[in-house]
C-alpha positions as CSV (number, residue, x, y, z in Angstrom):
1,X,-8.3,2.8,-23.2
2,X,-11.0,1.7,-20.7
3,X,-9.8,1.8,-17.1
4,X,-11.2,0.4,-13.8
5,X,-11.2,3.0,-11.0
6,X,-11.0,0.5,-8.0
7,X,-10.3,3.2,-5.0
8,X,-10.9,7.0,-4.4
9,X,-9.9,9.6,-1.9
10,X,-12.3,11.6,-0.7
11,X,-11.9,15.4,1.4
12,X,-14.1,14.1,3.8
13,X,-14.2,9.9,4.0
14,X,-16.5,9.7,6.2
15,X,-19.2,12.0,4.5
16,X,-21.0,9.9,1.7
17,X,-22.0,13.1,-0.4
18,X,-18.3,14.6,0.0
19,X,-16.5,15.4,-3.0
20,X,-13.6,13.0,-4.7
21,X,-10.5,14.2,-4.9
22,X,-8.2,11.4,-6.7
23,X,-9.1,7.7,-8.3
24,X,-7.1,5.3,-8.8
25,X,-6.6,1.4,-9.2
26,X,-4.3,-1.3,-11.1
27,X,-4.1,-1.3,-14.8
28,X,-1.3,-4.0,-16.2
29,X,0.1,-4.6,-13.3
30,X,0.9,-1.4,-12.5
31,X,-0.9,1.0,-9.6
32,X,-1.9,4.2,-10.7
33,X,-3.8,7.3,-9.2
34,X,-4.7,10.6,-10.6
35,X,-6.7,14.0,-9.4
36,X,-10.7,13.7,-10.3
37,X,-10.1,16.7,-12.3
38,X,-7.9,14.8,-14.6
39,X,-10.2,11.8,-15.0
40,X,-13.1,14.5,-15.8
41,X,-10.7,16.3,-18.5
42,X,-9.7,12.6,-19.8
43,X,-13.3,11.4,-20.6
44,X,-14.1,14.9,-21.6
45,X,-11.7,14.8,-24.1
46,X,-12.2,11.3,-25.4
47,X,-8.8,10.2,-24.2
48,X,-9.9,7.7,-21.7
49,X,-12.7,5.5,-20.5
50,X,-13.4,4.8,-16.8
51,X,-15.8,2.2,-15.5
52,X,-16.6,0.5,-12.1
53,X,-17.5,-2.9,-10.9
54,X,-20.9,-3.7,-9.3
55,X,-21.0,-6.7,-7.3
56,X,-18.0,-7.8,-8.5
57,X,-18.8,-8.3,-11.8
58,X,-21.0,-6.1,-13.8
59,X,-19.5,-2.8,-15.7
60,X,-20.4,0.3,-14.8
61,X,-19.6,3.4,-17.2
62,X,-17.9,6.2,-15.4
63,X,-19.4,10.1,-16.9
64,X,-18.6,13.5,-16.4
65,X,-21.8,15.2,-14.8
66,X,-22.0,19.9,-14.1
67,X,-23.5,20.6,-10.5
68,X,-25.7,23.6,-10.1
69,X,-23.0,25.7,-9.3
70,X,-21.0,24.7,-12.8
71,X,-18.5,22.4,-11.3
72,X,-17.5,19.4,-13.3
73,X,-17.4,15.6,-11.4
74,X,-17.5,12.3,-11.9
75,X,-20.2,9.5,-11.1
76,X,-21.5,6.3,-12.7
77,X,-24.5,6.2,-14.8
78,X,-26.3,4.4,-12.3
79,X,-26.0,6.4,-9.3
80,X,-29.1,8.6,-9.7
81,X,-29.7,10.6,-6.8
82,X,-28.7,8.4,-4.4
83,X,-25.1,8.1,-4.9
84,X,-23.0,4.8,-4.4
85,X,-21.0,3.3,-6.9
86,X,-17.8,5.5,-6.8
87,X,-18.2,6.9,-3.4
88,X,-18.4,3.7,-1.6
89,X,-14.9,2.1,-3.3
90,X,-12.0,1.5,-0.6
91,X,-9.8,4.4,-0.1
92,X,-6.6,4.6,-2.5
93,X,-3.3,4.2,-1.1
């Protein structure tokens, strides 16, 4: 299934480099949120697709990236070094 992430919650909001904790949105009418760590494991295991909208309109594919240290996150495709797309969504509920 392919899945909009519309919100996150980040440990530090404020901070744009801090790390996302949960994502979440509204698919069919219902709201949903889960723990990054079970979006990574999703895509990971080809269970789910997540994806973003730009500007309101244009799709954005959501992948599962390793940092330095070996820790597993999420970002968009698009987000090179400068990152934007996921971190600056409204804060889930």
């Amino acid at each position: 299934m392919r899945i909009q992430i519309q919100c996150i919650n980040k440990s530090d909001r404020y901070n744009p480099h801090e790390r996302i904790t949960n994502c979440g949105g509204i698919n069919n009418n219902v709201r949903w949120k889960k723990p990054q760590s079970q979006i990574v494991s999703e895509i990971d295991n080809n269970i789910n697709q997540y994806y973003v909208r730009v500007n309101g309109y244009r799709e954005v594919n959501v992948i599962v990236e390793k940092s330095a240290a070996g820790n597993k996150y999420i970002k968009t495709t698009e987000d090179g070094e400068m990152p934007n797309n996921l971190l600056s969504l409204p804060e889930c509920p």
